[in-house]
TIMI-2910 file (N, C-alpha, C, CB; in pm, 1 decimal, decimal comma, always signed):
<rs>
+----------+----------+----------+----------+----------+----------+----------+----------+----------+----------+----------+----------+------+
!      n_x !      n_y !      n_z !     ca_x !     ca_y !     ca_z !      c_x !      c_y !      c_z !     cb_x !     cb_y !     cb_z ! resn !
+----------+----------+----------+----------+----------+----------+----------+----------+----------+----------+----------+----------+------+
!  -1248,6 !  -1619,3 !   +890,8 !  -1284,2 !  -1479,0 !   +900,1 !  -1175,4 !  -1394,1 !   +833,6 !  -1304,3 !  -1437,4 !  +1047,8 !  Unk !
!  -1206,9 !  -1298,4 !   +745,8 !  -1098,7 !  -1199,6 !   +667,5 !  -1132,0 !  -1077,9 !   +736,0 !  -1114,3 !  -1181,2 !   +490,0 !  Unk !
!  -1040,0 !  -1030,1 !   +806,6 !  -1038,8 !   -885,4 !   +832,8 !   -950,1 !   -811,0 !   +754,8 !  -1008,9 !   -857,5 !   +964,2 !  Unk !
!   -956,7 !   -714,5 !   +715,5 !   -962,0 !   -591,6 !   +600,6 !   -972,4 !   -448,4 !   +626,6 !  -1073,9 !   -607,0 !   +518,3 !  Unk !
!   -962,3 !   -450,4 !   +733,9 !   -976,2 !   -286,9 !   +821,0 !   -938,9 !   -172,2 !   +692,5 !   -823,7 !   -264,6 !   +984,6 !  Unk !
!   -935,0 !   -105,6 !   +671,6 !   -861,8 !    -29,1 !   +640,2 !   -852,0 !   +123,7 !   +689,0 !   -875,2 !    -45,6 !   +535,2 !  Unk !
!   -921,1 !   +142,6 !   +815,5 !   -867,0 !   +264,6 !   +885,3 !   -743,9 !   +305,9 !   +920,9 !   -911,2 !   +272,8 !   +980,3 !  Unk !
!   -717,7 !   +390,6 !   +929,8 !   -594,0 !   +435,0 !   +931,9 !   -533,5 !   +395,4 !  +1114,4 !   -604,0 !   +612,5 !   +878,5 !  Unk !
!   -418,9 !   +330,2 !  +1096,8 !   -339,6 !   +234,2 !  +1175,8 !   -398,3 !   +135,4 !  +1226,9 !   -279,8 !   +283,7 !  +1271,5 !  Unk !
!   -470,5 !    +57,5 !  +1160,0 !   -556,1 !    -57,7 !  +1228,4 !   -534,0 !   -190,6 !  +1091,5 !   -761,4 !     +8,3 !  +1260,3 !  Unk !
!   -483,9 !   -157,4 !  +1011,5 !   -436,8 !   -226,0 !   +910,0 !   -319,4 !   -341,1 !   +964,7 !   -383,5 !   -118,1 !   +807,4 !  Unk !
!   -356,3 !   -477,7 !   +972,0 !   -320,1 !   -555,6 !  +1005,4 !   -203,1 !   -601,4 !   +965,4 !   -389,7 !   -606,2 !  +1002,6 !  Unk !
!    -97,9 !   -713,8 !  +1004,4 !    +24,6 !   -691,0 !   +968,2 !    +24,9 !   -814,2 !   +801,6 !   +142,1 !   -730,4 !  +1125,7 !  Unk !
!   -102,3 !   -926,0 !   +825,5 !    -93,1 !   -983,2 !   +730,2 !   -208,1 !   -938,6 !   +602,3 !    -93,2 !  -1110,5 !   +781,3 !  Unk !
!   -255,9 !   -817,7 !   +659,7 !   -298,7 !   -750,1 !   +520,0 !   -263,9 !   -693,2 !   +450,9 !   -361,0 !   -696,8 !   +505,9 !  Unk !
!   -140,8 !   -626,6 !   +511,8 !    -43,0 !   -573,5 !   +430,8 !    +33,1 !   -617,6 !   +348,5 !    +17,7 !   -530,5 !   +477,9 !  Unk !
!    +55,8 !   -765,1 !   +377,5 !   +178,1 !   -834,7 !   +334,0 !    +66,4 !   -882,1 !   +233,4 !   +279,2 !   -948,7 !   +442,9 !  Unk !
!    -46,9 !   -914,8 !   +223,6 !   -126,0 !   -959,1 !    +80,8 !   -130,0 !   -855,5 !     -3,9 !   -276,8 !  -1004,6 !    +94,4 !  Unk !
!   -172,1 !   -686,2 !     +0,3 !   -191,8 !   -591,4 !    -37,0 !    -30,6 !   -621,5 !   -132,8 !   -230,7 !   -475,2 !    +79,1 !  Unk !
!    +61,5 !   -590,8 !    -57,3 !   +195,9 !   -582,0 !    -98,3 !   +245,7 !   -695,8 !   -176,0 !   +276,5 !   -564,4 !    +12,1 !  Unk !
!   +225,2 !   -832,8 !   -164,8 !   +273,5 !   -923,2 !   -258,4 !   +205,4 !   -925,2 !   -414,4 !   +256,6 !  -1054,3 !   -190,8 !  Unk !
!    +44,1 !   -860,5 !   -372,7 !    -30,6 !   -886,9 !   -484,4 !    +44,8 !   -707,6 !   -586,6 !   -246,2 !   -905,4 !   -426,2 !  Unk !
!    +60,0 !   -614,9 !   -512,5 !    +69,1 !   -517,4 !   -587,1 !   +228,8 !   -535,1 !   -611,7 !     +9,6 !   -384,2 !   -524,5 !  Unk !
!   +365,4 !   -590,3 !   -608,5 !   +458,7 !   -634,3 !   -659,0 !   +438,4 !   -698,0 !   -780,3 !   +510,3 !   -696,8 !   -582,4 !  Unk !
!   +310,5 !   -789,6 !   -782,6 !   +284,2 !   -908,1 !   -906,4 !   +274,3 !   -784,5 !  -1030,8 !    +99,6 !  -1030,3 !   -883,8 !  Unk !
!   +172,6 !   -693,1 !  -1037,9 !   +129,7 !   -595,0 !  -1068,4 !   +239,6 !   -470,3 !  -1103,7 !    +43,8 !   -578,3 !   -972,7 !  Unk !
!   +361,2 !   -426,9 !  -1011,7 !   +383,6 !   -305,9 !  -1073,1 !   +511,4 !   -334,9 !  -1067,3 !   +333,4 !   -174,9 !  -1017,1 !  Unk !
!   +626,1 !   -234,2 !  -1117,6 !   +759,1 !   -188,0 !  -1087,8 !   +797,7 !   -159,9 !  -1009,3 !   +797,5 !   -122,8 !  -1124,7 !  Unk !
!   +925,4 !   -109,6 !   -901,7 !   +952,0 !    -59,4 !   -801,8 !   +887,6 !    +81,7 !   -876,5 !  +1105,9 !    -81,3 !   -745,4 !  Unk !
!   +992,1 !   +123,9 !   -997,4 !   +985,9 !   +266,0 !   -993,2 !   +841,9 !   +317,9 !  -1023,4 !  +1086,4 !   +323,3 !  -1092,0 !  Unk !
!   +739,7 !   +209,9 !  -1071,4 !   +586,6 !   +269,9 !  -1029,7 !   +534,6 !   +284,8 !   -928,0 !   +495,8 !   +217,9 !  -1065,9 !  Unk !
!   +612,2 !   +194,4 !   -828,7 !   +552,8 !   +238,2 !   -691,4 !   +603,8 !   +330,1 !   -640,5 !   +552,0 !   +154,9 !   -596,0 !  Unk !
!   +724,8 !   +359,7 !   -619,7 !   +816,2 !   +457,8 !   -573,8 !   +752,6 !   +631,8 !   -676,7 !  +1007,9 !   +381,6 !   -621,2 !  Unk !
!   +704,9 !   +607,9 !   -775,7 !   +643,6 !   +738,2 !   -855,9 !   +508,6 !   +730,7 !   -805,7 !   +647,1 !   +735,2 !  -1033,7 !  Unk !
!   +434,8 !   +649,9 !   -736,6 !   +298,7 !   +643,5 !   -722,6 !   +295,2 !   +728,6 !   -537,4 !   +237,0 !   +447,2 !   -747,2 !  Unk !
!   +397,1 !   +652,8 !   -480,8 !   +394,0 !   +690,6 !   -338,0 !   +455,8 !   +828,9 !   -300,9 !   +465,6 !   +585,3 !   -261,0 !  Unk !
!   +522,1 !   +892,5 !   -443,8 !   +572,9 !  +1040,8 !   -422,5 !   +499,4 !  +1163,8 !   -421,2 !   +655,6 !  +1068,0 !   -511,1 !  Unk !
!   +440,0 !  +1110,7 !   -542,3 !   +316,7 !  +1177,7 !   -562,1 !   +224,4 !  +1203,6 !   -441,5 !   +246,4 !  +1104,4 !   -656,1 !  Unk !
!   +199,2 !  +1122,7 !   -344,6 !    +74,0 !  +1088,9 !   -262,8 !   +149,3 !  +1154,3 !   -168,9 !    +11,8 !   +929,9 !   -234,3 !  Unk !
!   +291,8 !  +1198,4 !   -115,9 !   +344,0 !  +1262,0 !    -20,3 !   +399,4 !  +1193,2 !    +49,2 !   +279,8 !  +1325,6 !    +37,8 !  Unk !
!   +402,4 !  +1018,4 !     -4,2 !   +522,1 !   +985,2 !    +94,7 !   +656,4 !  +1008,6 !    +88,7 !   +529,8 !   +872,1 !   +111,9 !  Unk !
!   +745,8 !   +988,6 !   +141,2 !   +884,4 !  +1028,5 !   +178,4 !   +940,6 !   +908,7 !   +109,6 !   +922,8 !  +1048,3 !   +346,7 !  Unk !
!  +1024,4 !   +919,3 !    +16,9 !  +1090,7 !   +795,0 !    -70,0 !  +1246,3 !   +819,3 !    -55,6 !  +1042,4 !   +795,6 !   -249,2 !  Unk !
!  +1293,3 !   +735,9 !     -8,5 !  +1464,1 !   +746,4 !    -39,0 !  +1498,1 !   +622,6 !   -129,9 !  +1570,4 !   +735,0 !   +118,1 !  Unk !
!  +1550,0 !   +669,4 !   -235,0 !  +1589,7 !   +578,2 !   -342,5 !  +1666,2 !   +485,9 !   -273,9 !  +1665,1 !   +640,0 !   -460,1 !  Unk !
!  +1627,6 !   +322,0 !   -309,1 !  +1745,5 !   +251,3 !   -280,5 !  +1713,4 !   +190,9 !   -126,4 !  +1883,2 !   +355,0 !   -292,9 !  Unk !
!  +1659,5 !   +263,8 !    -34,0 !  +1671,4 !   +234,9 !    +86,5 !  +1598,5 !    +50,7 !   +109,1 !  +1591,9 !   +370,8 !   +167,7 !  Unk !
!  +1460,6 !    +75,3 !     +8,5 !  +1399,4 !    -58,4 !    +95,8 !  +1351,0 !   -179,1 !    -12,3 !  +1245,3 !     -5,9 !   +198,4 !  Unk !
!  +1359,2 !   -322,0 !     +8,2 !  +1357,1 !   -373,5 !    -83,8 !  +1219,0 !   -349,9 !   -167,2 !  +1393,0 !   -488,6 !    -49,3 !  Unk !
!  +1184,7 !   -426,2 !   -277,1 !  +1046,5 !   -398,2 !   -334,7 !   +924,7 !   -427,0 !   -247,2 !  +1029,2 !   -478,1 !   -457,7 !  Unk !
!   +934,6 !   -516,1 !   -211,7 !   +841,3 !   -599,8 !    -86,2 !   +824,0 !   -518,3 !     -3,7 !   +897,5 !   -723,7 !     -6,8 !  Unk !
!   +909,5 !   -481,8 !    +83,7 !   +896,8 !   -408,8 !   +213,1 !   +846,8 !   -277,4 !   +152,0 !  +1041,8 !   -396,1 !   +307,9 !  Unk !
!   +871,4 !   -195,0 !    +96,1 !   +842,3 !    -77,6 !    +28,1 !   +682,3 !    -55,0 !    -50,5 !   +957,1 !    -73,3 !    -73,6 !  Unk !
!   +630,4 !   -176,2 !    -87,1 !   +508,8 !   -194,8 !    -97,3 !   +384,8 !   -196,5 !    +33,1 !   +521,0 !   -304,2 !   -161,4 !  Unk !
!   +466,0 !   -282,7 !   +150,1 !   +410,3 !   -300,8 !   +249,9 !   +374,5 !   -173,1 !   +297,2 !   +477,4 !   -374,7 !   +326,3 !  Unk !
!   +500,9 !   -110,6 !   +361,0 !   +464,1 !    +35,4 !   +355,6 !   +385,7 !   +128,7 !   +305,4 !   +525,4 !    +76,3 !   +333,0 !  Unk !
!   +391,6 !   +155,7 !   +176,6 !   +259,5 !   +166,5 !    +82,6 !   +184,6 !   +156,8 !   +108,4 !   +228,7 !   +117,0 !     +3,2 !  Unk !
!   +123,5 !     -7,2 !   +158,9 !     -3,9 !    -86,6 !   +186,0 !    -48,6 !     +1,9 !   +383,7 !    +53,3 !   -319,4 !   +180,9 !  Unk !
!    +15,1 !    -26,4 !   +413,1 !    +38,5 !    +15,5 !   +561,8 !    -16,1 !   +165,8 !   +545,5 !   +215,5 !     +3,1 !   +621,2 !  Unk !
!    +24,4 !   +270,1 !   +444,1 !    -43,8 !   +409,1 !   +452,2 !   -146,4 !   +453,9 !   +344,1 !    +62,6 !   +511,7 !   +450,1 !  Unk !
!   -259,8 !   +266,0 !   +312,7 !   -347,1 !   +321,6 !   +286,5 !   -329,8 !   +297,5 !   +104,4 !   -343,4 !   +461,5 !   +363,4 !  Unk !
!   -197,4 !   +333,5 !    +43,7 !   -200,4 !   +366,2 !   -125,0 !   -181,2 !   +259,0 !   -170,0 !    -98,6 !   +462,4 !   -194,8 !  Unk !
!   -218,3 !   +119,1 !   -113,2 !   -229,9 !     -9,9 !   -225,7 !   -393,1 !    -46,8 !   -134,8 !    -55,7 !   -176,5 !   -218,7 !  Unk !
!   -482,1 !    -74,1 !   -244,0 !   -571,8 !   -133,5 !   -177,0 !   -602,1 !   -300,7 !   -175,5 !   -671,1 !    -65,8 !   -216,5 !  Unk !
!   -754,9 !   -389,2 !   -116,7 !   -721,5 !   -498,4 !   -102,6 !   -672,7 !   -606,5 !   -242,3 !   -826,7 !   -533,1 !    -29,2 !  Unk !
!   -697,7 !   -548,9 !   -383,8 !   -670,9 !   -616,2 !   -494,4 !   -556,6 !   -590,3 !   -549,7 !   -756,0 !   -603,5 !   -576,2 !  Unk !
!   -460,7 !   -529,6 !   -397,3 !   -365,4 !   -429,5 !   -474,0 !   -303,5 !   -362,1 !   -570,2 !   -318,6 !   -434,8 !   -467,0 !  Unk !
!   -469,0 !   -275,1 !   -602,0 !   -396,6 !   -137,0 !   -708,6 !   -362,4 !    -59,0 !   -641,4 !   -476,5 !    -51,1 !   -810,8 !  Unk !
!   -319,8 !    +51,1 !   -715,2 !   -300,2 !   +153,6 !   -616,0 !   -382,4 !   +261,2 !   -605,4 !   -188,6 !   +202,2 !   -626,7 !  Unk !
!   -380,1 !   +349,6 !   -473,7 !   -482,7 !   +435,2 !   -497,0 !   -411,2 !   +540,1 !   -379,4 !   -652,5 !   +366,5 !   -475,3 !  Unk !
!   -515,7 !   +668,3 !   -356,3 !   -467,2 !   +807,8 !   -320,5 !   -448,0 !   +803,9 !   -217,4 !   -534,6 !   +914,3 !   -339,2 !  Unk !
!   -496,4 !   +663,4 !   -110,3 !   -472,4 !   +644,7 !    +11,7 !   -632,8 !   +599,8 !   +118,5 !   -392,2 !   +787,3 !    +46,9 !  Unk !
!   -616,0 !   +611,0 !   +220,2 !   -753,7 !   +557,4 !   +322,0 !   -841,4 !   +595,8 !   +285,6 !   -773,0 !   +587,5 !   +457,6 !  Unk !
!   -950,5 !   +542,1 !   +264,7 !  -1105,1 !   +609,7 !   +205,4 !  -1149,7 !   +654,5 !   +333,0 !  -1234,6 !   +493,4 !   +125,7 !  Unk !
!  -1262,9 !   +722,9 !   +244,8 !  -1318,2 !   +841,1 !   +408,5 !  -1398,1 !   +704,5 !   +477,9 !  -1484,5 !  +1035,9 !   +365,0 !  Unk !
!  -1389,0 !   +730,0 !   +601,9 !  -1507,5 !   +618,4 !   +686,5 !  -1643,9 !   +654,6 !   +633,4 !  -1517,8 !   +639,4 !   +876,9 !  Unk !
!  -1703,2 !   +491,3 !   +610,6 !  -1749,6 !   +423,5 !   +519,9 !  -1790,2 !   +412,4 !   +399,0 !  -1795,8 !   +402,2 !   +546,8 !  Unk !
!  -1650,6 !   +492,8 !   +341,6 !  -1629,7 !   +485,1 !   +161,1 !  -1595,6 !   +343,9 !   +122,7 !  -1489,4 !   +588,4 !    +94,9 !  Unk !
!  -1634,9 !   +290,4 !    +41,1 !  -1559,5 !   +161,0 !    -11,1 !  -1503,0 !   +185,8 !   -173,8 !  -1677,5 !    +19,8 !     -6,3 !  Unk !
!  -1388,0 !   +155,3 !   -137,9 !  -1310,9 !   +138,0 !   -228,8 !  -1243,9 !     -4,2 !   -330,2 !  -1238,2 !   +195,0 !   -168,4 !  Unk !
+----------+----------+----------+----------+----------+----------+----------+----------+----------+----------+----------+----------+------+
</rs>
């Protein structure tokens, strides 16, 4: 069974970590770190490794399950 939630805080701890390994394969720090500024997250340079910093990402929604990136949680029952 694959669960895939993607409502907002119901995002599982090992979906994140797929979201996040696959969107590392895929981008730069500093594309993610320019992608997640934009969207209003809070970035402190330096603070978190690439991995973890993706997760996060993944965790609020702006990496989705093929991990691209995107503007964040789709409206309930948008698919993205």
């Amino acid at each position: 069974m694959t669960y895939i939630d993607d409502r907002y805080g119901l995002m599982r701890v090992h979906v994140a970590d797929d979201r996040a390994r696959l969107a590392c394969d895929q981008y730069k720090r500093d594309d993610l770190r320019a992608w997640a500024k934009t969207h209003g997250m809070k970035v402190v340079r330096g603070s978190l490794r690439k991995r973890d910093f993706a997760w996060y990402m993944a965790q609020h929604g702006l990496i989705d399950d093929a991990g691209s990136l995107r503007a964040g949680f789709p409206q309930s029952g948008a698919d993205q």
